[in-house]
N, C-alpha and C positions, 0 to 999 in steps of 0.2 A: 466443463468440469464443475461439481457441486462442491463449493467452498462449504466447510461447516460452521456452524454458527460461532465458535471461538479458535482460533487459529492457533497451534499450542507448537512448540518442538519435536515432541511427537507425531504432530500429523504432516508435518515439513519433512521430515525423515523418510517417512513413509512415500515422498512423489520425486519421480526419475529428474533427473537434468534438466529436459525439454517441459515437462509437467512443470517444473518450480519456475523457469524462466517463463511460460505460458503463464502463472498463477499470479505471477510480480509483476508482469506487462500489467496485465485485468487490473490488479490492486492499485495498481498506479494511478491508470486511466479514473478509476473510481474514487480514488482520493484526491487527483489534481483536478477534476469538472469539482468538485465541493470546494476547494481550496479556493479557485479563481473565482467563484460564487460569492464566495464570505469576504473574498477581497475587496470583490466590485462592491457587497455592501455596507461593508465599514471601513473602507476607504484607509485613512491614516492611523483608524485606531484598532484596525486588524491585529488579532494576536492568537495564532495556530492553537495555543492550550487553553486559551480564553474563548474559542470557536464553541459553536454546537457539538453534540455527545457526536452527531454522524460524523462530523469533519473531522475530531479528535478519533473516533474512534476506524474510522477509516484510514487516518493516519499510522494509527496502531499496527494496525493488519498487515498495511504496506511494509510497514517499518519491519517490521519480524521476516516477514518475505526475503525483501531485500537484505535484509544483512545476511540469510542463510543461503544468497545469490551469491554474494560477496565470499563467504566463509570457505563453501563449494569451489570460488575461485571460477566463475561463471561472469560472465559480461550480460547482464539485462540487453534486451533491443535497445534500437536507437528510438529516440523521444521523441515527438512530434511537437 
């Protein structure tokens, strides 16, 4: 699926159950490989909104996803 370049409440509305749970797995997967990244390299002085524009900003994406997982009343897969 082609995620569009800003991810709004509008275009979450617009994707089925299966579709939004499919879209919040991906977002996830793409923001937790950044996350563990910026960990391993700043170590103790890691700080998620102090990260690079991708890390924050792929946080973002997730984050909007995920809560319209939640909101739906949908269970995300399970986490690897």
């Amino acid at each position: 699926m082609n995620l569009p370049d800003r991810i709004n409440a509008q275009w979450i509305d617009t994707l089925s159950d299966p579709e939004l749970i499919e879209v919040e797995g991906n977002l996830h997967e793409t923001f937790a490989a950044l996350d563990q990244a910026e960990k391993a390299r700043r170590g103790e002085s890691y700080s998620l909104l102090r990260g690079p524009e991708a890390l924050t900003g792929a946080w973002m994406r997730w984050s909007m996803v995920s809560n319209a997982v939640r909101t739906r009343g949908l269970r995300a897969g399970a986490r690897r």
